[in-house]
C-alpha positions in Angstrom: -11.1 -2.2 6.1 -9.9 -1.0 2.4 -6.1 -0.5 4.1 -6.3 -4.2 5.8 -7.2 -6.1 2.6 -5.0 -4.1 0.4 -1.9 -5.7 3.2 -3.5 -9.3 3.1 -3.6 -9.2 -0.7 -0.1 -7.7 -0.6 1.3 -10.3 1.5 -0.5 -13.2 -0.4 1.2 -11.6 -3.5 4.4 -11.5 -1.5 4.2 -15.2 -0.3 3.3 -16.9 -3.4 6.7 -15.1 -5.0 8.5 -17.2 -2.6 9.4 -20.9 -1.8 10.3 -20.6 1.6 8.2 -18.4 3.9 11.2 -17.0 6.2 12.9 -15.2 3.3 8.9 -14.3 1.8 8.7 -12.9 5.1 12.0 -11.1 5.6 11.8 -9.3 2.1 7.8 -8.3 3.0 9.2 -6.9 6.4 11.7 -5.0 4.4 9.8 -3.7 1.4 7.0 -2.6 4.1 8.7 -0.5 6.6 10.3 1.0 3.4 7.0 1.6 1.8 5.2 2.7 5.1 8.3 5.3 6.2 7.8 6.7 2.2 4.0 6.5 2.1 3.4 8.8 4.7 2.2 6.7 7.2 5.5 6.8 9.6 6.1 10.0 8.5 4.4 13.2 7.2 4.5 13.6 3.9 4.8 17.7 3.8 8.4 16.5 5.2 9.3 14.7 2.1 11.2 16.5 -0.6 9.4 17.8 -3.3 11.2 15.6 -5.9 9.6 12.1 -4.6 6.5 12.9 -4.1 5.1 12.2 -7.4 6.7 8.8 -7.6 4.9 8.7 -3.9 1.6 8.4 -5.1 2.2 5.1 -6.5 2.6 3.6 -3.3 -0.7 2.0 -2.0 0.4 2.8 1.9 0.3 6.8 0.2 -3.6 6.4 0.0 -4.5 5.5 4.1 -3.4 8.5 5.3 -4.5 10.4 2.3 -8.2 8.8 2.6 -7.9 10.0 6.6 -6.9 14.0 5.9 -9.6 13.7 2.9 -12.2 12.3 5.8 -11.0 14.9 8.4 -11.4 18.0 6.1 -14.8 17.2 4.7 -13.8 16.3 1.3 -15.9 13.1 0.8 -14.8 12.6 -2.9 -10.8 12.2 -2.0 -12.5 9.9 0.2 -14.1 7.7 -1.9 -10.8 7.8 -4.5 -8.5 6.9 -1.4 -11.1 3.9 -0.7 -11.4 2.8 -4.4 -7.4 3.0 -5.3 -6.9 0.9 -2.4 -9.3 -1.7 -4.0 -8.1 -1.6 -7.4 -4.5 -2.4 -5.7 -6.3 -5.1 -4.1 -8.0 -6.5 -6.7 -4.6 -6.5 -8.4 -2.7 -7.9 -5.9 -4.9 -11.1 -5.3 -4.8 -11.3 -9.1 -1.1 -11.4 -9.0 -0.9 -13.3 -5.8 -3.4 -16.1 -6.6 -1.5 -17.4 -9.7 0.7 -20.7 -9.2 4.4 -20.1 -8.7 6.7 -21.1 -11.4 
C-alpha cells in the first residue's frame, strides 16, 4: 500500500510537470525503469557496485524491497522505516505534484 501511493503521488508529480501527457508519460516510463533497475527492485542490489550504493538509498523504489528483506528476516523496525520513508516521499510528492503548473 505504502509502495503504490508513493508511484501515484510520483506520477501526479510527474504529470503536473508537463503540458502534454504523451511526453509526461514517456519521460515517467523512462525515469521509472531507470529508477526500478537501480533501486533494486529489477535487480539485486548485492549486484551493484559498491560506489552507487549510497547515492541508492535516495531512491524511493530502494525502500520496497528493503521493507520486504526487513519483513522476511524479523527485523520489524527496518520495517516500519521502509514504510514511513515511503510516506514522507509521498507526502512530498503530492506536495510537489499538487501545485499549479507555471
Amino acid at each position: 500500500l505504502s509502495f503504490g501511493l508513493m508511484t501515484l503521488s510520483l506520477t501526479l508529480t510527474f504529470t503536473s510537470f508537463f503540458k502534454n501527457f504523451g511526453l509526461a508519460f514517456g519521460i515517467f516510463a523512462g525515469v521509472g525503469s531507470l529508477m526500478s533497475l537501480l533501486g533494486g527492485i529489477s535487480m539485486p542490489l548485492h549486484m551493484m557496485p559498491e560506489e552507487i550504493l549510497p547515492w541508492i538509498r535516495l531512491l524511493p523504489t530502494h525502500w520496497l524491497p528493503y521493507g520486504l528483506n526487513a519483513l522476511y528476516e524479523g527485523k520489524f523496525f527496518d520495517y516500519f522505516l521502509a514504510h514511513g520513508i515511503l510516506w514522507t516521499y509521498t507526502g512530498i510528492f503530492i506536495a510537489v505534484g499538487s501545485r499549479r503548473r507555471l
